[in-house]
TIDREN-301305 format. One record per residue (C-alpha): x, y, z. Coordinates in steps of 0.25 Angstrom, whole numbers, plus 5000, padded with zeros to 4 digits. Layout:
TIDREN-301305
XYZ;...
end
This chain:
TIDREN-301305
511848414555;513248484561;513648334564;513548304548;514148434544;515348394554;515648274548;515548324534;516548444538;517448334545;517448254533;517848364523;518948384533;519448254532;519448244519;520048374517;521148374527;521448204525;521248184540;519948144550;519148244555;518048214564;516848254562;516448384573;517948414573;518448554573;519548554564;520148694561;521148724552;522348764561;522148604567;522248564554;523648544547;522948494533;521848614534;522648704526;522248824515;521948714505;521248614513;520348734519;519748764506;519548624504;518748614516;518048724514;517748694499;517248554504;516348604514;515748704504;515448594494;514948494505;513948604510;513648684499;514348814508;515048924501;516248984511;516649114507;518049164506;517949214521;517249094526;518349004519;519549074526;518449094541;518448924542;519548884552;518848754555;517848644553;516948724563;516848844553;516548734540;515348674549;514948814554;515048854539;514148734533;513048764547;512948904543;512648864527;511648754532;510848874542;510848974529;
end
């Protein structure tokens, strides 16, 4: 199951960010030029409507990374 969720997180990055992102890889935002204010939100928004997550305000502002997304989406599924 976290091998799925990885390549799903890795794809919304690509897409989002217009570049490759391997499945697994933990991308953050300060290695990321493109991973700006916009683009986060984006991610964010991308991942709550792939997994039927809600992120509050906190939470939104907490992720630094893909880690924190998948961490995000495991801690939804175990509720």
């Amino acid at each position: 199951m976290t091998e799925r969720i990885d390549a799903e997180i890795a794809e919304i990055l690509s897409l989002t960010l217009g570049r490759p992102v391997a499945a697994g890889e933990n991308l953050t935002r300060a290695d990321e030029p493109k991973w700006d204010s916009l683009k986060h939100l984006e991610i964010v928004f991308a991942v709550e409507g792939a997994y039927g997550v809600a992120f509050s305000p906190e939470e939104i502002a907490a992720v630094t990374g893909a880690a924190d997304l998948k961490a995000k989406v495991l801690s939804a599924d175990a509720a």
